[in-house]
VOSE-431750 format. One record per atom (N, C-alpha, C): x, y, z; residue in three letters. Coordinates in steps of 0.02 Angstrom, whole numbers, padded with zeros to 5 digits, always signed. Layout:
XYZALA ...
This chain:
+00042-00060+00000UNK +00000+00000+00000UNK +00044+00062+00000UNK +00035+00112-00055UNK +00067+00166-00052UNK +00069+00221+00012UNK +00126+00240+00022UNK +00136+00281+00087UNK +00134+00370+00084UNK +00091+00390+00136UNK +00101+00482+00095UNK +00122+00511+00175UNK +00177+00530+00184UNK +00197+00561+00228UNK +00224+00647+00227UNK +00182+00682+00282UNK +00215+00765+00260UNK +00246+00773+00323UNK +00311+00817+00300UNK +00349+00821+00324UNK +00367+00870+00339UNK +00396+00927+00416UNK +00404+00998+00413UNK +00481+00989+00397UNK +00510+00984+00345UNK +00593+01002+00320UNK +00618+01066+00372UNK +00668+01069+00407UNK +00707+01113+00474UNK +00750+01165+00391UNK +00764+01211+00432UNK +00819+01242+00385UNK +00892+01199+00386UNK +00925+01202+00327UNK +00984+01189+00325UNK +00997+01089+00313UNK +00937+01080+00303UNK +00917+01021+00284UNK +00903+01000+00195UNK +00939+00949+00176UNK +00936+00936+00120UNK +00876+00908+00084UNK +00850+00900+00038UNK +00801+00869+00026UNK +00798+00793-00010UNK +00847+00751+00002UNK +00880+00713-00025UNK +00904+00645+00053UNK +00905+00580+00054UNK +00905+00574+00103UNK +01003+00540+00092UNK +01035+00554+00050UNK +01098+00519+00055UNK +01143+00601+00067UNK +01189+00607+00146UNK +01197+00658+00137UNK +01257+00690+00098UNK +01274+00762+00094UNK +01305+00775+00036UNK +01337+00845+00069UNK +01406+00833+00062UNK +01455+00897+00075UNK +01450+00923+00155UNK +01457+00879+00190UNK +01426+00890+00287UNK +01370+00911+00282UNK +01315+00927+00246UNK +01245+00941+00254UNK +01222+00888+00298UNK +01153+00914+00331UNK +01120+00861+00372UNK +01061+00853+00310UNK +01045+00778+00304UNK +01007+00751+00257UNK +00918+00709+00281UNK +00887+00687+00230UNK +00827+00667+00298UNK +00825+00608+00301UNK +00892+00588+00306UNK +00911+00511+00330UNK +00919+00547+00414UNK +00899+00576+00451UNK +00917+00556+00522UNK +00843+00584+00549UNK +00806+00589+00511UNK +00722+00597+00534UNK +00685+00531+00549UNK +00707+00468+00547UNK +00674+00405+00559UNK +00616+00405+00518UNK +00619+00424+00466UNK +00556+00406+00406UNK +00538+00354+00379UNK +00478+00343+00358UNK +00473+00261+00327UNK +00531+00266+00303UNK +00540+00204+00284UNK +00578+00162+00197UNK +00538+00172+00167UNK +00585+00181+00092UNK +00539+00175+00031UNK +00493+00240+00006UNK +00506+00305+00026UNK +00491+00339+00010UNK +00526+00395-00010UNK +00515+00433-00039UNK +00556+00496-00099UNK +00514+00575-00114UNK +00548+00621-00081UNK +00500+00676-00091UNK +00495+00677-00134UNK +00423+00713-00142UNK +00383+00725-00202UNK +00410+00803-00230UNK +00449+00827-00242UNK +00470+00880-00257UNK +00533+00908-00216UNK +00549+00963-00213UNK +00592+00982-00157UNK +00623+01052-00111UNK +00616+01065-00087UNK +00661+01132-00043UNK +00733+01140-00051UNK +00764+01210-00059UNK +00828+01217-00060UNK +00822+01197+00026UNK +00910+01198+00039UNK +00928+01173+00112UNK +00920+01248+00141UNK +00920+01304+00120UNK +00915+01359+00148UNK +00842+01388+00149UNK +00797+01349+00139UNK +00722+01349+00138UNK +00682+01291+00189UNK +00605+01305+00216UNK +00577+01267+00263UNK +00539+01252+00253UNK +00492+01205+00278UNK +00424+01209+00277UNK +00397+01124+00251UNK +00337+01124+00223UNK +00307+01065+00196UNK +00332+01043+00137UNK +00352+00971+00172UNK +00383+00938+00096UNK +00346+00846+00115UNK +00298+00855+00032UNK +00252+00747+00030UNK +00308+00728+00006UNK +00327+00663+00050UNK +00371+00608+00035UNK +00308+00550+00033UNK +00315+00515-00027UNK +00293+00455-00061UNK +00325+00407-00097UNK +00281+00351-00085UNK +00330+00302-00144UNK +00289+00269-00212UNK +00233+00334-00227UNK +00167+00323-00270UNK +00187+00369-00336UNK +00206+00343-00360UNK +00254+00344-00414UNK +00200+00418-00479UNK +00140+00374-00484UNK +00084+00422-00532UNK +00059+00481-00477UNK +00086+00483-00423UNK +00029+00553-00390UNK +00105+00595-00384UNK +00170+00567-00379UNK +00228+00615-00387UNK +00221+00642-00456UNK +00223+00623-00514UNK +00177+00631-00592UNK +00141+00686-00572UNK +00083+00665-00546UNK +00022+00716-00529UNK +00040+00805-00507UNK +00077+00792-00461UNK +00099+00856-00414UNK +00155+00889-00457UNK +00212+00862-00488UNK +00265+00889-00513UNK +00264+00907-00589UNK +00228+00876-00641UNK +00216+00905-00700UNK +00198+00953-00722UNK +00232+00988-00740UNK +00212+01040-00747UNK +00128+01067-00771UNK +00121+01017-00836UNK +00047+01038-00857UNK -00014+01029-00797UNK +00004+01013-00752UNK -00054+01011-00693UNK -00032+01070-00649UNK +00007+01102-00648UNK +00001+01153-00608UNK -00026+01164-00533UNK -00007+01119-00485UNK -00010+01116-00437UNK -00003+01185-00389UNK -00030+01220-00341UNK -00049+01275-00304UNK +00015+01254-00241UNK +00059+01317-00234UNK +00100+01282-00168UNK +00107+01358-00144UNK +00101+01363-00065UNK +00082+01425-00041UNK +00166+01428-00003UNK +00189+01490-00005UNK +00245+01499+00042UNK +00233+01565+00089UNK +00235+01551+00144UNK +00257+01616+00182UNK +00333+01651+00171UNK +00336+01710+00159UNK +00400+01750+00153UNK +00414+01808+00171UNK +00471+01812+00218UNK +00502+01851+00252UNK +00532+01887+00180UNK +00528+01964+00176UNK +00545+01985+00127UNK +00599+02073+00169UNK +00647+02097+00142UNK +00660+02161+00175UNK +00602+02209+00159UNK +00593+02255+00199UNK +00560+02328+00199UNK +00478+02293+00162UNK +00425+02342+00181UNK +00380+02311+00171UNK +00366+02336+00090UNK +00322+02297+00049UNK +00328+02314-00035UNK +00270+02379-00039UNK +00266+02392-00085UNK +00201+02438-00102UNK +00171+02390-00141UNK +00114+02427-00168UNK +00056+02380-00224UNK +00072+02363-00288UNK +00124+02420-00312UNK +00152+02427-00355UNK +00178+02365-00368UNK +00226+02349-00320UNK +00274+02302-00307UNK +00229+02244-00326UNK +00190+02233-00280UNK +00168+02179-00267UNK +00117+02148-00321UNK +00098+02198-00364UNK +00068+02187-00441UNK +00112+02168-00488UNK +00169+02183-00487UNK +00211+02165-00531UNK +00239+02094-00522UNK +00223+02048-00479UNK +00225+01977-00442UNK +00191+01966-00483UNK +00103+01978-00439UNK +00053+01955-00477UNK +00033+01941-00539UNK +00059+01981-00592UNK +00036+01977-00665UNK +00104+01929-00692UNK +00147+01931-00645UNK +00228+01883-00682UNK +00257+01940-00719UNK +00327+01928-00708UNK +00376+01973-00719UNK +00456+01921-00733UNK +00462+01962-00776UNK +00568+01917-00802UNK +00608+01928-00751UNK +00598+01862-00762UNK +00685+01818-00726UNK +00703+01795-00758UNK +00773+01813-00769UNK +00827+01803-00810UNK +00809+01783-00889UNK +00795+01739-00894UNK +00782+01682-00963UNK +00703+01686-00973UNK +00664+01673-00924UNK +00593+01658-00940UNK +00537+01719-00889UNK +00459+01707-00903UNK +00459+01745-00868UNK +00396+01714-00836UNK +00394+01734-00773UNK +00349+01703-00728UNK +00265+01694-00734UNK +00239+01635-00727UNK +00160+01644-00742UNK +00138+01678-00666UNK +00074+01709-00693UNK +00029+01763-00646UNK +00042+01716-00569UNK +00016+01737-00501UNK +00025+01702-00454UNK -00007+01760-00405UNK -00015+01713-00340UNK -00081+01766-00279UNK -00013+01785-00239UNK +00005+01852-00205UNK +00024+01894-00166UNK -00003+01937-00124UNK +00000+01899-00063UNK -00031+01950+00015UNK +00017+01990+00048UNK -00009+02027+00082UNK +00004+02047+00148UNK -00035+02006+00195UNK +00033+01977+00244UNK -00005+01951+00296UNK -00007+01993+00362UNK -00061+02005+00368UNK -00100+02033+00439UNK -00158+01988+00486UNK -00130+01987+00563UNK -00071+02006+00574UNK +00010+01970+00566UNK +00061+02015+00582UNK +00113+01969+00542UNK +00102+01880+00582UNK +00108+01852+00551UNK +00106+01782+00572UNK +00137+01752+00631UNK +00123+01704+00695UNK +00182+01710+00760UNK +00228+01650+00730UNK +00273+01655+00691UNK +00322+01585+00638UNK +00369+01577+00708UNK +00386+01500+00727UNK +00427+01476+00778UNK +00499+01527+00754UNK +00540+01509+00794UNK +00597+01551+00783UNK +00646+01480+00747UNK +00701+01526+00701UNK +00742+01469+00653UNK +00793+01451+00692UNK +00815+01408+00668UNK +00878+01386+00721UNK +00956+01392+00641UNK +00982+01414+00635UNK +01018+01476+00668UNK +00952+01543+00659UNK +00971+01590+00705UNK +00932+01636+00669UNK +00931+01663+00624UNK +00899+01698+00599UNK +00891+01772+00526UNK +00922+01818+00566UNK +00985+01843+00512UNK +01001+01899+00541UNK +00965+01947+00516UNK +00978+02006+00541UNK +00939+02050+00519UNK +00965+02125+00519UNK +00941+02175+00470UNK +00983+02255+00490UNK +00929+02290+00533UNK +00950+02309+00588UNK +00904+02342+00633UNK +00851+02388+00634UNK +00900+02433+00569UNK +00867+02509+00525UNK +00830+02491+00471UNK +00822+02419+00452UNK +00763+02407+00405UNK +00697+02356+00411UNK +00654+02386+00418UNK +00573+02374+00410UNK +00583+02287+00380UNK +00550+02242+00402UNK +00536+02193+00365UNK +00454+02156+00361UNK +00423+02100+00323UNK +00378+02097+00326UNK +00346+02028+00294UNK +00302+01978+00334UNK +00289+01908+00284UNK +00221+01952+00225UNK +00237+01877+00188UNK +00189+01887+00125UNK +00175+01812+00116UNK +00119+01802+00082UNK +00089+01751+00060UNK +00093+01745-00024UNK +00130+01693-00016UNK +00141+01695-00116UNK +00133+01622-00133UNK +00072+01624-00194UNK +00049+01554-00213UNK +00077+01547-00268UNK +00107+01494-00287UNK +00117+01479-00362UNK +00114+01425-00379UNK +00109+01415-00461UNK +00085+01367-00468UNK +00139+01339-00534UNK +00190+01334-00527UNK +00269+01320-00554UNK +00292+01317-00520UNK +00382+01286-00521UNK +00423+01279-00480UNK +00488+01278-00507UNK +00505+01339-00540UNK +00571+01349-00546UNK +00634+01377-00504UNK +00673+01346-00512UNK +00742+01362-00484UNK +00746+01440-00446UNK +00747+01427-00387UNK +00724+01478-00341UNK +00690+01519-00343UNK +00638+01501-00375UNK +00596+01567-00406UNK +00574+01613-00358UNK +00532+01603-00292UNK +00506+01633-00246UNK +00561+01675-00239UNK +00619+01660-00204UNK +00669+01705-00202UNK +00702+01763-00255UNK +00705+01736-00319UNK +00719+01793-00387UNK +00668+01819-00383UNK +00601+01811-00383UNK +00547+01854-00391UNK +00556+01890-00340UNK +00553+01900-00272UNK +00543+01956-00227UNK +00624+01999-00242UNK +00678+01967-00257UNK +00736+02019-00268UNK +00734+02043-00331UNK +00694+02024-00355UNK +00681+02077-00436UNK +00619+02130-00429UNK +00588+02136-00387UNK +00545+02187-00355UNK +00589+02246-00301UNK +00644+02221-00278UNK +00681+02244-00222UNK +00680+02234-00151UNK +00664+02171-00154UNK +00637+02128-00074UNK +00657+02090-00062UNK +00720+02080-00036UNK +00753+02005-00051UNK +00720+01982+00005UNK +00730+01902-00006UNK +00699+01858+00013UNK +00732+01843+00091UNK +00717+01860+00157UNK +00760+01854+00210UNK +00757+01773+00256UNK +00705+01746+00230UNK +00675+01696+00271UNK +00601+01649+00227UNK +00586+01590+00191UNK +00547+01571+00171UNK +00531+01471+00196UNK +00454+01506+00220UNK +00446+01429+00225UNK +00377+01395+00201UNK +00368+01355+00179UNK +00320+01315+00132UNK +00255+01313+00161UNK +00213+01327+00164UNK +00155+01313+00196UNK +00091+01243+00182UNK +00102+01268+00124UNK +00034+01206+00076UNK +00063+01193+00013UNK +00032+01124+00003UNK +00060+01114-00071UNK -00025+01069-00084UNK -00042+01106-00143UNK -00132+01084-00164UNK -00165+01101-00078UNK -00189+01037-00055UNK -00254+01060+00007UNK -00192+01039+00035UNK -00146+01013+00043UNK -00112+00982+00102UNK -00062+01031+00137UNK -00086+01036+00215UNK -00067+01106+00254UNK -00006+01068+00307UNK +00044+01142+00314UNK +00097+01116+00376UNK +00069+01098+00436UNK +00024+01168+00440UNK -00012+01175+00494UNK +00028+01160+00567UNK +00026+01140+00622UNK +00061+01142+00677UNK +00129+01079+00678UNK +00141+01060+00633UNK +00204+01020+00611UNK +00254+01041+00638UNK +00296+01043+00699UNK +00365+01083+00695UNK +00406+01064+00649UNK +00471+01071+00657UNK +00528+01065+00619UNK +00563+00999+00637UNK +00566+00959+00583UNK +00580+00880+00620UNK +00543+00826+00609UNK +00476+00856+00617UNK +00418+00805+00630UNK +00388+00798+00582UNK +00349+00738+00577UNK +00309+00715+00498UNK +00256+00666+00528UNK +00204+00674+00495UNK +00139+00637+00521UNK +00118+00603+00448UNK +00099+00537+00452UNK +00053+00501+00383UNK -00001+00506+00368UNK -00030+00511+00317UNK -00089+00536+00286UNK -00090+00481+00241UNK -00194+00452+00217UNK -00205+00420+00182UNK -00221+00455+00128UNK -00221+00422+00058UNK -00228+00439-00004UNK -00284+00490-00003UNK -00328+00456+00014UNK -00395+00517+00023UNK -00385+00577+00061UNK -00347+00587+00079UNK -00341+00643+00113UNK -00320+00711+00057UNK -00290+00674-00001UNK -00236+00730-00051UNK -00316+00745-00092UNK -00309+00802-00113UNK -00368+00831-00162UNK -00321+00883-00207UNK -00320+00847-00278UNK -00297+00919-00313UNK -00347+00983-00342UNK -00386+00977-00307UNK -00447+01030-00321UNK -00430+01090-00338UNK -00455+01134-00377UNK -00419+01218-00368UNK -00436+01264-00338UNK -00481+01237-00296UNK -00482+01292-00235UNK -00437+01294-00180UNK -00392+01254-00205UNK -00315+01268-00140UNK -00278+01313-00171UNK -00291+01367-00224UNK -00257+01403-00269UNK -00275+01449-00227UNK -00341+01481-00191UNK -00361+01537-00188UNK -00325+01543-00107UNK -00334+01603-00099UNK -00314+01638-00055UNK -00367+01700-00004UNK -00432+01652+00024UNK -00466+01690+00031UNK -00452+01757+00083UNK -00495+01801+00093UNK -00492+01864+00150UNK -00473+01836+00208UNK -00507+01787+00222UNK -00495+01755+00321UNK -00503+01688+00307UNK -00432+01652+00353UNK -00433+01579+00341UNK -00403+01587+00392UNK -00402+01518+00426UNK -00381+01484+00509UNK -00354+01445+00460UNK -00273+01446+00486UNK -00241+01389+00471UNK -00234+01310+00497UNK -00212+01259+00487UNK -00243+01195+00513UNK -00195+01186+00591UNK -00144+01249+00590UNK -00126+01239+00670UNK -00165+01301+00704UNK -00228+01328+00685UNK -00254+01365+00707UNK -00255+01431+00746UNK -00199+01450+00696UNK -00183+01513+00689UNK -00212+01573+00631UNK -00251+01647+00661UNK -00297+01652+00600UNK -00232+01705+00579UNK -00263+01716+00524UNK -00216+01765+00488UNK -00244+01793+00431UNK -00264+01843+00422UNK -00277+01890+00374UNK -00267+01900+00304UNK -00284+01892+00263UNK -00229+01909+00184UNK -00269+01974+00159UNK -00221+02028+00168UNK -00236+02081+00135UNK -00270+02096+00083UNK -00338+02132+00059UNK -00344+02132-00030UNK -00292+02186-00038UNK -00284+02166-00138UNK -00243+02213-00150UNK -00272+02282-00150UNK -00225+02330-00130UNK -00222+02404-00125UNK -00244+02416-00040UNK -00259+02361+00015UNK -00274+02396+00061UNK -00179+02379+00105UNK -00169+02449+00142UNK -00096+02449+00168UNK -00116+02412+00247UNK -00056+02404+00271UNK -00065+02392+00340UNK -00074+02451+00382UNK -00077+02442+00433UNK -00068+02510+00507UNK -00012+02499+00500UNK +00027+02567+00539UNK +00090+02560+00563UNK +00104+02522+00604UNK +00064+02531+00677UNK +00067+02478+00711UNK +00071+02410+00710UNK +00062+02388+00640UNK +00043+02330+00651UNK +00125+02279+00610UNK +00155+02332+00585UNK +00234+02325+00545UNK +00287+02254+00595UNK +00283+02282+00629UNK +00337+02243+00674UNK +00294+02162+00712UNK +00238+02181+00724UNK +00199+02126+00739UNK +00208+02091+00817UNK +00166+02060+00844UNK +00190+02027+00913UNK +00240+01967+00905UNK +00279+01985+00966UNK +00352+01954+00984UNK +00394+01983+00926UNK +00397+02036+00891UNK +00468+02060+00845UNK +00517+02098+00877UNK +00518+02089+00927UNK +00585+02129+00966UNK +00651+02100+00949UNK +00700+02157+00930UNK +00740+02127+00924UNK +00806+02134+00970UNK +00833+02078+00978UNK +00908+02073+01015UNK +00951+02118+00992UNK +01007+02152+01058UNK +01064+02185+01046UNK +01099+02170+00979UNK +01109+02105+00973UNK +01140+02113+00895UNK +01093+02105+00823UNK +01058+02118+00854UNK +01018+02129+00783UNK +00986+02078+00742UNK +00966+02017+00793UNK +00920+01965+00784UNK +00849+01978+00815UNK +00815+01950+00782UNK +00728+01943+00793UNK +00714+01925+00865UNK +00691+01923+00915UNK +00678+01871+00968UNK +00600+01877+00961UNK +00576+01798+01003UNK +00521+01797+01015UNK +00491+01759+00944UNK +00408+01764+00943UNK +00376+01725+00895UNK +00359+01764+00832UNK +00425+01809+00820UNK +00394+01855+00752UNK +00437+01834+00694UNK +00446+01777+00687UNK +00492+01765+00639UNK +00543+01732+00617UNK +00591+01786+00662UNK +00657+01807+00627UNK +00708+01759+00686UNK +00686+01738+00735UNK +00755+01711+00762UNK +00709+01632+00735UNK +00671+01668+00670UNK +00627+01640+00639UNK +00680+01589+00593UNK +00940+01001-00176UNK +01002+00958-00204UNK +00968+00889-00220UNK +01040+00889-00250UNK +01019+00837-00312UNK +00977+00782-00250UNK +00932+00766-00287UNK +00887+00719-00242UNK +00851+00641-00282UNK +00846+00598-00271UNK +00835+00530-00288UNK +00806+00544-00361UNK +00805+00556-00423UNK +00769+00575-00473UNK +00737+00527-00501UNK +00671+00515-00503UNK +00630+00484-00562UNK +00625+00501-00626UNK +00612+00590-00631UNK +00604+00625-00689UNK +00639+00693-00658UNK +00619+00715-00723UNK +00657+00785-00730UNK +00616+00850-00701UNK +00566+00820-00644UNK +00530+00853-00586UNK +00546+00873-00538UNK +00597+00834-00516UNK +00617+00847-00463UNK +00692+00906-00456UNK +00688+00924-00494UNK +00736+00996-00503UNK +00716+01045-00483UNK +00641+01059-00489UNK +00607+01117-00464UNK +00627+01119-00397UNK +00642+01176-00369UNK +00628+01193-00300UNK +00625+01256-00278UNK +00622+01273-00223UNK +00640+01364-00181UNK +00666+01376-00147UNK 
């Protein structure tokens, strides 16, 4: 019987389980046997990653012509304008190709994200801020070239959903199994409504476009930051080649 396990990938973790160059790999997570993520995370990226050993639903999720919905939260510098953040939305050039359309929030309020282990550093004198960005491709760091081709580099990103299937209260480490029925590639995991409770039941806001935040609301609860210029608290900031079947598994962020 095929196995579907999701998994919260830690930063600095490979996506690959044979490890490679002193990286830590997810050979020391005690995961079934016999299974192979279904796509993948750079090691400098977090969040939800399906490991399976169901050969047609890795097909399903990674082909491109199906276009699968995968939501990331992102720590971006200084907060964007609309401007900015339209120029996401409709797709914009990177490098060689250029990006299909995709959903971009403001999240209000900022989200309480566990803290990273190492931390995000951070510059003290600049504003930072999460966003909600759905897409539905997966090219070679794209999330990240897209917000530094707007002027936002990317400070911190971690995976949230991929189709209906949510991190939700997963820490970093941990992975829980799920039956087949549970996956829905429906396209209403594309949308991004006004108010959604996430499945670790945390609510969070998604901005429409053109409405700004408060000031107050910029830095968010627990964003204090430490003498040297790290995040503390719950605001964030102290916030490879892999088994290949096909030529899917290259995509990542």
């Amino acid at each position: 019987m095929p196995q579907y396990i999701l998994f919260h990938k830690p930063y600095g973790v490979l996506s690959q389980f044979t490890p490679e160059d002193g990286a830590r790999s997810l050979a020391e997570f005690d995961l079934p046997p016999g299974v192979y993520p279904a796509g993948r995370l750079d090691k400098d990226s977090e969040g939800l990653l399906l490991l399976t050993d169901d050969g047609p639903l890795i097909e399903q999720l990674l082909h491109p012509r199906y276009q699968k919905p995968k939501t990331y939260w992102v720590l971006v510098e200084r907060l964007p304008d609309e401007a900015a953040l339209d120029t996401m939305r409709a797709g914009l050039r990177i490098e060689d190709y250029t990006t299909l359309p995709c959903e971009v929030q403001l999240l209000d309020p900022q989200p309480a994200v566990a803290p990273r282990d190492p931390p995000v550093r951070v510059r003290k004198s600049v504003q930072d801020w999460w966003l909600a960005i759905t897409v539905v491709e997966g090219k070679n760091r794209q999330v990240r070239k897209m917000t530094a081709a707007i002027g936002h580099p990317t400070l911190r990103l971690q995976r949230r959903s991929i189709a209906n299937l949510e991190l939700g209260d997963l820490a970093p480490g941990q992975w829980r199994a799920i039956a087949r029925a549970d996956i829905h590639w429906g396209t209403d995991a594309a949308g991004t409504p006004a108010d959604r409770t996430t499945a670790g039941g945390v609510a969070v806001r998604y901005r429409s476009p053109g409405e700004r935040p408060r000031i107050a609301d910029r830095n968010g609860a627990g964003s204090a930051r430490t003498g040297d210029g790290k995040r503390s608290g719950n605001g964030g900031r102290n916030a490879a080649p892999t088994r290949q079947p096909g030529s899917w598994f290259t995509s990542k962020k």
